[in-house]
ZAFIGU-182894 format. One record per residue (C-alpha): x, y, z; residue in one letter. Coordinates in nm, 3 decimals. Layout:
! ZAFIGU-182894
REC       c1       c2       c3  code
REC        X        Y        Z     a
...
//
This chain:
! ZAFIGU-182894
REC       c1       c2       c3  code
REC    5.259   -1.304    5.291     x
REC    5.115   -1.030    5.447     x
REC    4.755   -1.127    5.689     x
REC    4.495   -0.951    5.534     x
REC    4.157   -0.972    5.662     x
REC    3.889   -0.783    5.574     x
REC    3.613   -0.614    5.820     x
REC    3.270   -0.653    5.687     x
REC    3.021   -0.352    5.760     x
REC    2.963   -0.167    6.102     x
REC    2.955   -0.502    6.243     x
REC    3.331   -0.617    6.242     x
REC    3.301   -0.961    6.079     x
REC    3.641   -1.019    5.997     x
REC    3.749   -1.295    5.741     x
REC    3.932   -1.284    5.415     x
REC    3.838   -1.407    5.074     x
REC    3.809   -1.778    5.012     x
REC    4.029   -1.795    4.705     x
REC    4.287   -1.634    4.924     x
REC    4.267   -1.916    5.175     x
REC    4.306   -2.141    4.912     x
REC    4.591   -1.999    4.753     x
REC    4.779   -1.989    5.105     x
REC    4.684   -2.391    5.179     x
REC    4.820   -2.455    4.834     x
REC    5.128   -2.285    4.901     x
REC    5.131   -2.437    5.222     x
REC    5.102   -2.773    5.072     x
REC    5.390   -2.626    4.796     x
REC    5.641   -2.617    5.054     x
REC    5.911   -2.487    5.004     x
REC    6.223   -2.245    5.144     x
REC    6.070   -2.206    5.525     x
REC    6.414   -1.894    5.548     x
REC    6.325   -1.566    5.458     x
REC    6.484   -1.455    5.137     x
REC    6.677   -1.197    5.409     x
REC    6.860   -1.432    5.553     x
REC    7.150   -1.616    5.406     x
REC    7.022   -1.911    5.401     x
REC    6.688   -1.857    5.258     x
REC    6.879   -1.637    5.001     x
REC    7.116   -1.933    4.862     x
REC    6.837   -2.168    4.870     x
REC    6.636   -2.001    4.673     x
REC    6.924   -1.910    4.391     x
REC    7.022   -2.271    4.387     x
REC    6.675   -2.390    4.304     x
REC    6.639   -2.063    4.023     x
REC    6.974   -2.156    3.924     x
REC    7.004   -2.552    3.925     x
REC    6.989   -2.613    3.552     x
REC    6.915   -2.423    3.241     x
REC    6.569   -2.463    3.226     x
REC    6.535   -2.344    3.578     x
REC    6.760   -2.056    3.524     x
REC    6.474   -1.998    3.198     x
REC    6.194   -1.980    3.447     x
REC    6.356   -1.744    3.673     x
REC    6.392   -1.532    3.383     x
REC    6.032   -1.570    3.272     x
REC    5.916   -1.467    3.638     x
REC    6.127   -1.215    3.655     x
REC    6.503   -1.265    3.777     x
REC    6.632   -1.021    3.505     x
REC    6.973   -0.988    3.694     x
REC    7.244   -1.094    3.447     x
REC    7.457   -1.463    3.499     x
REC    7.766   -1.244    3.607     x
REC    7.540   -1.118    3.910     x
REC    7.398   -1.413    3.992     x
REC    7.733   -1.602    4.023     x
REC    7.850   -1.344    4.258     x
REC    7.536   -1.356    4.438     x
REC    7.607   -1.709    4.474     x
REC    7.989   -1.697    4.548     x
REC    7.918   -1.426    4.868     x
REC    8.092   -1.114    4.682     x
REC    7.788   -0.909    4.688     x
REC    7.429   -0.901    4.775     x
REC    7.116   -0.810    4.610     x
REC    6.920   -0.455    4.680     x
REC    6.632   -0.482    4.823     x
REC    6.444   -0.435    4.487     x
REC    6.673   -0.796    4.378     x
REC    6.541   -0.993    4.684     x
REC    6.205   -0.918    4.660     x
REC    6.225   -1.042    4.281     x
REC    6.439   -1.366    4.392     x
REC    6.138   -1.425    4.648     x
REC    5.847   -1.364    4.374     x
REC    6.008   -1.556    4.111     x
REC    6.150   -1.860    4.315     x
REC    5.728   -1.850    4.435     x
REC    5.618   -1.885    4.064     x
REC    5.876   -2.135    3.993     x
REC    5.807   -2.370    4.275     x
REC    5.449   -2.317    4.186     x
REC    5.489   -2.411    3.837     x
REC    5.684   -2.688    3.946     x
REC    5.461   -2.872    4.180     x
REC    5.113   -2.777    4.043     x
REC    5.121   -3.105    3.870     x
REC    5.179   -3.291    4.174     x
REC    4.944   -3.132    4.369     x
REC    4.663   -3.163    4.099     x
REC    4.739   -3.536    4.069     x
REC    4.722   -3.571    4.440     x
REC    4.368   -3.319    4.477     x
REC    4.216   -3.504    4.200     x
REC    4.271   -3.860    4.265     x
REC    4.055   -4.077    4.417     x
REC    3.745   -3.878    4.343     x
REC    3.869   -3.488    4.478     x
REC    3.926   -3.420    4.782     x
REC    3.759   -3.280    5.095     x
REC    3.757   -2.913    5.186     x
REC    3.628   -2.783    5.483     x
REC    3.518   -2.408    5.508     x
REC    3.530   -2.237    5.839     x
REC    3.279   -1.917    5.845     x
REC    3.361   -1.560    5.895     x
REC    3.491   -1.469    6.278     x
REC    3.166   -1.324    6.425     x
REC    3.363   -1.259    6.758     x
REC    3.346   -0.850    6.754     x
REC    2.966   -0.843    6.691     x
REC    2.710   -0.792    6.878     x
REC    2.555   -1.090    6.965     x
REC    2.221   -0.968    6.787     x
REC    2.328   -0.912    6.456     x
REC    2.561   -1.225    6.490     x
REC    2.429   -1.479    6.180     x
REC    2.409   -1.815    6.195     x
REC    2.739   -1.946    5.987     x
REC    2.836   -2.371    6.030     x
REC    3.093   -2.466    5.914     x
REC    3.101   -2.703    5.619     x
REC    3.246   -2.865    5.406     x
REC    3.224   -3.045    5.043     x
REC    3.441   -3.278    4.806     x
REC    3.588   -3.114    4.514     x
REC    3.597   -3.338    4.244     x
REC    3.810   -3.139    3.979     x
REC    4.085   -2.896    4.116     x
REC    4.237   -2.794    3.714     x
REC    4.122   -2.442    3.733     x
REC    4.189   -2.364    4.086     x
REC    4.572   -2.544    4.046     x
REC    4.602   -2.351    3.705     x
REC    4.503   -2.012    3.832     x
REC    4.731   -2.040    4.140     x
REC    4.985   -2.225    3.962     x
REC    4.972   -1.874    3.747     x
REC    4.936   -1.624    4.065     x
REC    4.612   -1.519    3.836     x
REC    4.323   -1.408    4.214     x
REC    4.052   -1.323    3.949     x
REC    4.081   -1.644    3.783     x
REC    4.180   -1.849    4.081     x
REC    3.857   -1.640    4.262     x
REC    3.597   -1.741    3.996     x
REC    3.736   -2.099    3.980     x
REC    3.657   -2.130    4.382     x
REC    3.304   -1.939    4.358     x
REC    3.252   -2.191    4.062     x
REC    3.339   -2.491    4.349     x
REC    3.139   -2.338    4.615     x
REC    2.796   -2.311    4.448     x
REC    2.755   -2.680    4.518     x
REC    2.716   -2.584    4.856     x
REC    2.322   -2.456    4.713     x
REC    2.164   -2.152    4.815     x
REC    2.378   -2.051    5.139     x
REC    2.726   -2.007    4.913     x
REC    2.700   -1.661    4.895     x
REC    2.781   -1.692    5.304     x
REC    3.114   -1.862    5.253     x
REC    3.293   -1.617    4.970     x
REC    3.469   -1.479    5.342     x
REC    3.625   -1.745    5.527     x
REC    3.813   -1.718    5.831     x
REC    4.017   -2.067    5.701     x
REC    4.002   -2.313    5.398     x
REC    4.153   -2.684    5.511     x
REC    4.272   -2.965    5.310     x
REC    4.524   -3.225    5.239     x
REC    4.703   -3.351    4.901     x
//
């Protein structure tokens, strides 16, 4: 994925959107293919886990892998090779599989024993001026119930996945409003 932070006014804050650190610790935790989709490797790992069973070859269909069985075999067997178009759909649809595959797991693990502890590190302040720096802590607080921020990454849906963090960060009182930017959201499962 692609860094994208954001700049905030003539200042030069820099720090990009909580959900978005979320989503990229959940993948994180997700693991996964670690190969790019370019390379051989990280090409026939991600066909065999599209292509392991029917029902997976059903989900790569439902996330987009609309190249026909015949392709896919010879894909598979080394007789040809996707366009580029083909490997960027392998990549996004063996993301939403393994999403869909492990959200469970990784909502069991976030909700048990009580939630789990997040800790939210504060926009970089670095590139401004010292006197129109803010005063930013870090912090952190205990989610309790992860459903709609596992369901809304689980579904690659950033507005849903977006409200369901701002929804989690409120309990933070009065100061949340200071932690939608984050230079990095940490936890474990």
């Amino acid at each position: 994925m692609p860094e994208r932070t954001h700049e905030f006014g003539q200042y030069g804050a820099r720090g990009i959107k909580g959900s978005e650190a979320v989503a990229r610790r959940l993948d994180s935790l997700a693991g996964g293919v670690a190969s790019p989709v370019t390379s051989h490797r990280g090409l026939m790992a991600r066909l065999h886990y599209l292509t392991k069973s029917a029902h997976a070859r059903g989900e790569a269909r439902t996330a987009g892998l609309t190249a026909t069985d015949r392709t896919v075999k010879a894909w598979l067997a080394g007789t040809r090779s996707p366009s580029r178009a083909n490997l960027e759909r392998i990549a996004q649809a063996y993301t939403a599989v393994r999403r869909k595959n492990v959200a469970r797991y990784l909502l069991g693990r976030l909700n048990a024993r009580g939630g789990t502890r997040v800790e939210i590190h504060p926009l970089n302040q670095s590139q401004v001026d010292r006197r129109f720096q803010r005063v930013l802590e870090y912090r952190s607080l205990n989610i309790r119930q992860w459903d709609r921020i596992v369901t809304a990454w689980s579904a690659d849906d950033p507005q849903a996945l977006d409200t369901a963090w701002i929804d989690q960060i409120v309990d933070l009182g009065s100061q949340w409003g200071q932690y939608e930017y984050v230079t990095n959201v940490g936890f474990a499962a």
